[in-house]
N, C-alpha and C positions, 0 to 999 in steps of 0.2 A: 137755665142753660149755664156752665160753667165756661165763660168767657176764657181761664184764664188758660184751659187746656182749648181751646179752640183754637184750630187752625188760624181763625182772621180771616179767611178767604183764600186759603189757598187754594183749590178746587178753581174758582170762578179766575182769581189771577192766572192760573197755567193757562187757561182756555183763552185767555183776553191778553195773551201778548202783544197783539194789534190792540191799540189802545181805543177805545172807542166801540169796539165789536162787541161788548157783553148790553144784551138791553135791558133794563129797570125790569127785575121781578116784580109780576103781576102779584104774585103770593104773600109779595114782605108787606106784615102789619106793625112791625114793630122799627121805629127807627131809632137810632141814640145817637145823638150829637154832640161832639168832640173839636175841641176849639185849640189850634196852636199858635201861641202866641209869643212873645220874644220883642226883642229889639230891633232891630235896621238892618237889614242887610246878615242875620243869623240863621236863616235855610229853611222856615218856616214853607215858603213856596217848593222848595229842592223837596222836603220829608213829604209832604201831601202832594206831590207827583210823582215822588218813586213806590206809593204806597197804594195810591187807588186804582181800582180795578178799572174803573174809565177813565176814557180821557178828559182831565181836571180842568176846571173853569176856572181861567187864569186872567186876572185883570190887569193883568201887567203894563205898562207905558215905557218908553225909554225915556230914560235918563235926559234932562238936557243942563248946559251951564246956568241957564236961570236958575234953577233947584238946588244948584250946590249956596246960593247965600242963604235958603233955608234948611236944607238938609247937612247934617255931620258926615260927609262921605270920606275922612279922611285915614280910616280904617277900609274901609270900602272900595279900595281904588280901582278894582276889576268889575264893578259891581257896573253893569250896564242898560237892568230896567228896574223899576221897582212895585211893587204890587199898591194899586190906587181903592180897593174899594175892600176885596176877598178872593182869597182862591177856594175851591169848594172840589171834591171826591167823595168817591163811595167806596166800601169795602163790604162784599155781604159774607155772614156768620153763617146760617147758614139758610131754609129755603123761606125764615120768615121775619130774621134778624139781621138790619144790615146797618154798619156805620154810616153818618154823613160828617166829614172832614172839611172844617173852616179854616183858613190860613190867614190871622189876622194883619194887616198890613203892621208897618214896624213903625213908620215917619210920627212925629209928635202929633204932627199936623192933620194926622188922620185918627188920633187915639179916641174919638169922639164917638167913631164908629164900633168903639170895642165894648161898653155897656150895652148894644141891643145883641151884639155876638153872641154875646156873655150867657143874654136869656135863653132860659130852658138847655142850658148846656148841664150834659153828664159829668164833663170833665175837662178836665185843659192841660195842654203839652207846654214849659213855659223850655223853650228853647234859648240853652244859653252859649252865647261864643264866651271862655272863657281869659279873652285879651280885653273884652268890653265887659267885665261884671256888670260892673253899674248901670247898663242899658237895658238890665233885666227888671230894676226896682219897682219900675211904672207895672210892669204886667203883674207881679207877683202882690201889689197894695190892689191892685183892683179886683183880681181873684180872691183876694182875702173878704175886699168888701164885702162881695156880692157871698160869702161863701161856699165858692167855686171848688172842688179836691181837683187837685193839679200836682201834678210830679212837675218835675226841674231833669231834661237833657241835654247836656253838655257836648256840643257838636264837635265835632274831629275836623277843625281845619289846617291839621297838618303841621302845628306849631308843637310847643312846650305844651305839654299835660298837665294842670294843677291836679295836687289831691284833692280827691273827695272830700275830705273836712277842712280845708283852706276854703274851695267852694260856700261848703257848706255855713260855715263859721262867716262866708262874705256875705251871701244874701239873707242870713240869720233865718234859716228856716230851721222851724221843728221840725223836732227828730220822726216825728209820725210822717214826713213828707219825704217821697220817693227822691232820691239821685243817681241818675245812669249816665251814663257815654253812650253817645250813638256815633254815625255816621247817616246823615239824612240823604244822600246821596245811594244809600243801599237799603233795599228792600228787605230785604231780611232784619236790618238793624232797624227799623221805624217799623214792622212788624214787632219786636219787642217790647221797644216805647210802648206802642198802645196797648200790650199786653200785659204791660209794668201799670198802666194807666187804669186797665178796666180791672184789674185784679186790686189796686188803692181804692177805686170805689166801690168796689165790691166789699171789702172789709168796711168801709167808713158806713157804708149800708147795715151790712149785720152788726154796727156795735150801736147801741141804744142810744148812747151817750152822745153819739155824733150825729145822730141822724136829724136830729132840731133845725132847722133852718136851712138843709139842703135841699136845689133848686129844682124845680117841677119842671115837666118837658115838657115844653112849647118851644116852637121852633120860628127863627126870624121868614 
């Protein structure tokens, strides 16, 4: 199947406007799992809600003043729950292929939880706010670990734009590693993420050279 001309679901998302309405294909044998990842408060939960075709399994808690002497919310200041375990969606390809969408929480204090995410994952979104670089370093060393292929999207919150090679040039990623702009808040825009996403490991697959060490699907 050529993922990177594939719809993603369009079909099943027009029908499943109501969110919740579309039920789990009896037919899908094939699942691939897709991990977004990022720092605190970077849209991780917003991309994998405005992109799955049901409605997402959101572990979200509110916010309280206990949390800000562990948590950095000072970028954050509208920020009023935060995701405590994973968020999870589906997106089907087409009647035997369908994505499953993990949203890894962002806090330090949960990062313990992102090595078993990690396993049997295809691929990984490393969502970056571009006013917090450096809250991106954690996800992108542990992606490397495990030899995870992940692109790097740069969310639109409305501020100043960096270029792409400032970006690029800050989280010192090779050149063989995707960088887009999104907006995670639009379906169409985190439609192309993934399809910037499944098209880098679709190449990292066909070259020989890379294929050593990447990771077998099992899923948590």
């Amino acid at each position: 199947m050529d993922f990177a001309t594939s719809d993603m679901g369009v079909p099943p998302l027009e029908r499943s406007r109501e969110r919740g309405s579309t039920p789990l294909g009896a037919s899908a044998d094939q699942g691939f799992k897709i991990v977004v990842v990022g720092g605190f408060g970077v849209g991780k939960t917003t991309l994998v809600r405005s992109v799955s075709e049901i409605r997402p399994l959101n572990t979200e808690e509110t916010m309280t003043q206990a949390g800000e002497a562990i948590d950095d919310i000072a970028q954050v200041r509208g920020k009023s729950a935060t995701t405590v375990a994973f968020d999870f969606g589906r997106i089907t390809l087409d009647a035997r292929n369908v994505l499953y969408l993990f949203g890894a929480p962002g806090q330090e204090r949960f990062w313990f939880l992102w090595d078993r995410l990690f396993t049997g994952t295809l691929g990984a979104v490393v969502l970056v706010d571009t006013r917090r670089i450096d809250d991106s370093w954690y996800a992108i060393d542990r992606l490397e670990h495990h030899r995870t292929p992940f692109i790097v999207a740069c969310n639109d919150f409305g501020g100043p734009v960096r270029a792409g090679a400032d970006v690029r040039e800050a989280l010192d990623l090779d050149p063989h590693v995707p960088l887009v702009d999104c907006d995670a808040r639009s379906r169409e825009s985190g439609k192309q993420v993934l399809i910037t996403l499944v098209q880098h490991v679709k190449n990292r697959y066909a070259d020989p050279s890379a294929r050593a060490g990447l990771p077998r699907q099992e899923y948590v």
